[in-house]
Each structure stands twice: as structure tokens, then as C-alpha cells.
Phi, psi and omega in degrees: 000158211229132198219130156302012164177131161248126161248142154265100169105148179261025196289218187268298160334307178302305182288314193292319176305326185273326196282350172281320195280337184280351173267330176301013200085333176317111180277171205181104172275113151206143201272138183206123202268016174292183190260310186249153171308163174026067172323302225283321173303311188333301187275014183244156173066036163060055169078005180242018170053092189273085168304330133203216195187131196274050180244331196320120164200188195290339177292331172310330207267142166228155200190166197279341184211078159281057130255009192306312203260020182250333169287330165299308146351318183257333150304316182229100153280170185319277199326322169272008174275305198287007144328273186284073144235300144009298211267339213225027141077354185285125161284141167232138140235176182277131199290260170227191164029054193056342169347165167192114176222151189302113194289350162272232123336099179307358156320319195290323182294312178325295184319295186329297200298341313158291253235298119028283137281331143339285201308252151008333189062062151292134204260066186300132184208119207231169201027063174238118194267149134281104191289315207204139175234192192174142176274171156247177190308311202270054202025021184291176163241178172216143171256103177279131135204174202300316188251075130158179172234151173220167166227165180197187198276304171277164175207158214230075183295085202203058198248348173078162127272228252235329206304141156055086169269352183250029153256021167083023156284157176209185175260338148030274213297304166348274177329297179305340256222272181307313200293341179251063098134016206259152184254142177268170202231130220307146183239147180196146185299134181237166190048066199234141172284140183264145195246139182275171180276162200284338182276345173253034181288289161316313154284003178244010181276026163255351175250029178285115172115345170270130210242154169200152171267178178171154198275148170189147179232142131229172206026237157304316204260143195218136162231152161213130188187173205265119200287123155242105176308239171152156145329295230273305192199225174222146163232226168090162173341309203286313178294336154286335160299298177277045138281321175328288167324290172313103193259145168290140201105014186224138174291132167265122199250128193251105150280160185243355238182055204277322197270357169262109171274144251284359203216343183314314201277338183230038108312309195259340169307319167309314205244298204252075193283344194278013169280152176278177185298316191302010177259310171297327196273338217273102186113322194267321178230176182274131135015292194275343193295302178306314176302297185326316196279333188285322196280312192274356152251039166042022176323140166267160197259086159199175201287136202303311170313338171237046151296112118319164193294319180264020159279303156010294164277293186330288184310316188289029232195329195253330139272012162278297196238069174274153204234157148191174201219100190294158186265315180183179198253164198276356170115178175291009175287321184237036165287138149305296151221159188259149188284169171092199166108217196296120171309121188268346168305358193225007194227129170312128113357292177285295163306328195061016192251138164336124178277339198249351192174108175316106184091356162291166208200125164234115182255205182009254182299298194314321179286154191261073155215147147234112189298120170337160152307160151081044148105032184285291222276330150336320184244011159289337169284308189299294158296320160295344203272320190289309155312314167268043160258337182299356198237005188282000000 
């Protein structure tokens, strides 16, 4: 069977992509070897799908040529999505930090996206594995799987990476990527909980559940946003965020006191000196937060008055800029997206088509941009996907 466009995954990138090309007049199958369509949607944003973010612009996105991601970015915005979210009647709202999550259900994006495609004559075909694709002699491709082979002009590589494998990640895209000459830019999990070394287990096992905000840096990049301790390690907003950053073997540096300045202890050393620090501490941080800090910097149990200026300075400095150094991340089982993938240096900017093999095509995930927490790569699918449909 002979189709003008094959997409490959039914993710958030796959549907939008088929369902812009299939209104274009394009006839256009996509394959998805899962049992249900948009797993990945089903599941985020704790089932209400955070669908984009009215903040979105490139500096959020990271990739080996951040300049990759400012033209799609700049054609198709937050704005025509939620345009069409709009248009199919789904109430939303804003969290925080520009967030936009469904006030039902991530279903209702699904449902849209689904609907969508109809609207297009898409061709769905789902728990279908793809074994083998191939150009042929006259520049088609062929598509091999367990139920039929088809062939077509374009072919649409929208397979995601690595991230959350049991919504059906894979390397899939990759393979496909390296089989036309394309090279991948080394991958790793991102927006992930960080895990302590094994030797800092014990000290931190009484503070699992305890949450706070607070500012953290690595290197150039600073988030504030909200903080979680865990069995394990740490998580919450801020730390799936600098997990992106972050590599092993490097410190993340921590205000604990974000809303405080640099000068708050010997302010307050003037006007309550008789208080002790863990007193002074009392209202600013959790409970279980405190005991820790009492415990793990040895604090003395005496009054702010009897500090000199520069114990003063030592203490406000070590809750300000507390350093710590995590052992690894929990891996692609609960990452969120994976860093890396298809060298966007081998792919059009506009088209989104092979620079190495005509009509091939990479949209989403699978391409090496990665977006913030709170609904960046929901609009990096959403946009790559709509530039290349104009040109499949």
C-alpha cells in the first residue's frame, strides 16, 4: 500500500504532525506499536496533561546548536496551540510559572488530538512493531511490520526517546537516524530525580516528604522553584530542572532561604540576638529540615549575640549557598525526557527534513532539543511537528 506520508509513534509530535498533513490533502498513516495512542500524554502532568507554557522561547530549550529550536518555536507558538485547544472547548488553566493544564483530563488533548486527525483522513494503525524501513531505488521508503509493509514519499521519524520505557520508549528513532548516516549526540535522562551516594543515605533518612522552596544552581543556570527530599535523593520542580544541567561528579549549589538575603542573620543578630540559630531557623524551614542542619553542621546551642561577624557570615553562607553532590539520577525509568538524540546540525531548521536523505524527516523528542519542566517539550512536539507537515 502506497501512502504520501508515513509517521512513525503515536506520541504528541506523531499525531499533530499527521493530523496538520493529513488536512493538507496528504494521504498519511501513523504507526504506533502500543495498545493505546499518546502514553506519554495519558500520563503527564499527573493525569491533566501541562500542555504548554505561556513563557515558551529557546532559551528554555537545550541542544548541542541552540539555535535550532527559534524558528519552529517562532511559526507555530503556545498561542495557536492553545488556539486550537480553545477551538475543541477544553477548559484549562494556569498553574504556576506560565504552566496550562487541563482542568479535566489529559484525554481531552488526546481526544482533540485523535479528532484531528480524522479531520485529515489519517490512517490509524496501532500495536503495529516496525521490523525494517529502507529507501528504495526511485526515492520511496518501505516500511516492514508485523501487520503489512507500506510504502510512501515522506517518511516521519517521531519515536520519542528513551525517557518513561514502560509508556513504550525506545531507541527506535535513533536506529533509524544512524541507518541513513545520521550521528546521535550522546543521550541521557533529564528532568529526573537525583539520587544520594550511598554513604549519605543514612543521613538524610529521617526527611523523606519534606518539601520547600528554594533557589539551586548549577553552573550559569539557577531555578527557584520548589524543592523534595525522597528516600532516595532529591526531587520536586527545582531538581528535575538543574537535573538537565547536571552531570556526575559535580555539586549543585542550594539556597535553602531564597526569600532571604544575604544579610537576614546579622539583621536579626541586632534585633533578637538572643535567639538561637535553630530558633531564628523556626517558621523559615521545616522542622525535620532543621534538626538535620543542627545535626549535620554541628550548630552550637547558643545565642545569635554570641557569633562575631564572620561566624555570622560562615552560617548565613552555608544556607544560602549549601553545595551538595548527588551520586546519579534515577534513570530513564521516571526521566521525564531524554537529553541528546539526532544531531539537529544534520537536520533543516524549517522542514525539519534530512540534510543526509531526502524526505526523511525528525520531529520531536527523538531530535536533540530539550525543554524545561512545565510544558516546554509538549510545545516542542507541537511545533516541530506542525513545520514539518507543511513540507512532508
Amino acid at each position: 500500500m502506497f501512502v504520501d506520508v508515513i509517521v512513525l509513534g503515536g506520541g504528541a509530535a506523531g499525531l499533530m504532525c499527521a493530523a496538520q498533513a493529513g488536512q493538507q490533502g496528504r494521504s498519511v498513516i501513523i504507526i504506533e506499536k502500543e495498545k493505546k495512542w499518546g502514553k506519554k500524554i495519558l500520563i503527564s502532568g499527573g493525569g491533566r496533561c501541562n500542555f504548554t507554557n505561556y513563557e515558551v522561547n529557546p532559551k528554555a530549550y537545550i541542544s548541542q546548536n541552540p539555535h535550532f529550536c527559534k524558528s519552529a518555536l517562532k511559526r507555530y507558538t503556545q498561542y495557536h496551540f492553545i488556539d486550537l485547544v480553545e477551538q475543541y472547548e477544553i477548559p484549562y488553566h494556569e498553574k504556576t510559572l506560565g504552566q496550562l493544564f487541563c482542568d479535566n483530563l489529559s484525554k481531552d488533548i488526546l481526544e482533540m488530538l485523535l479528532s484531528e486527525c480524522q479531520k485529515g483522513n489519517v490512517i490509524l494503525q496501532r500495536e503495529t512493531r516496525v521490523s525494517k524501513t529502507k529507501k528504495l531505488d526511485n526515492g520511496h521508503f518501505e516500511v516492514i511490520s508485523d501487520q503489512g509493509t507500506w510504502t510512501c514519499e515522506s517518511l516521519v521519524v517521531a519515536t520519542g526517546g528513551l525517557s518513561i520505557p514502560k509508556a513504550g520508549a525506545s531507541d527506535f528513532g535513533y536506529q533509524i537516524a544512524e541507518q541513513f548516516g545520521h550521528s546521535i549526540v550522546n543521550t541521557r535522562a533529564a528532568l529526573v530525580p537525583l539520587i544520594w551516594k550511598e554513604k549519605d543515605l543514612s543521613l538524610y533518612k529521617e526527611i523523606p516528604g519534606v518539601a520547600l522552596p528554594c533557589k539551586v544552581r548549577r553552573g550559569d543556570q539557577t531555578f527557584a522553584e520548589a524543592m523534595l527530599f525522597t528516600h532516595k535523593g532529591l526531587s520536586g520542580p527545582a531538581m528535575l530542572q538543574i537535573s538537565s544541567y547536571w552531570k556526575e561528579g559535580q555539586q549543585i549549589e542550594i539556597d535553602l532561604l531564597p526569600d532571604e538575603s544575604d544579610n537576614w542573620l546579622e539583621e536579626l543578630r541586632k534585633t533578637q540576638g538572643a535567639k538561637t540559630l535553630k530558633q531564628a531557623l523556626k517558621g523559615k524551614l521545616p522542622n525535620r529540615l532543621i534538626d538535620l542542619i543542627v545535626f549535620k553542621w554541628q550548630v552550637p546551642n547558643k545565642s545569635l549575640a554570641q557569633y562575631n561577624a564572620n561566624e555570622i557570615l560562615k552560617w548565613t553562607d552555608k544556607l544560602k549557598r549549601w553545595y551538595v553532590m548527588p551520586d546519579t539520577t534515577e534513570g530513564y525509568q521516571t526521566a521525564e525526557v531524554t537529553l541528546g538524540g539526532v544531531n539537529t546540525n544534520e537536520v533543516s531548521s524549517k522542514t525539519f527534513e534530512s540534510n543526509l536523505c531526502p524526505k526523511l524527516y525528525f520531529i520531536g523528542e527523538v531530535l536533540d532539543v530539550t525543554g524545561w519542566l512545565g510544558g516546554y517539550n509538549f510545545q516542542w512536539a507541537w511545533s516541530s511537528a506542525h513545520c514539518a507537515a507543511q513540507f512532508v
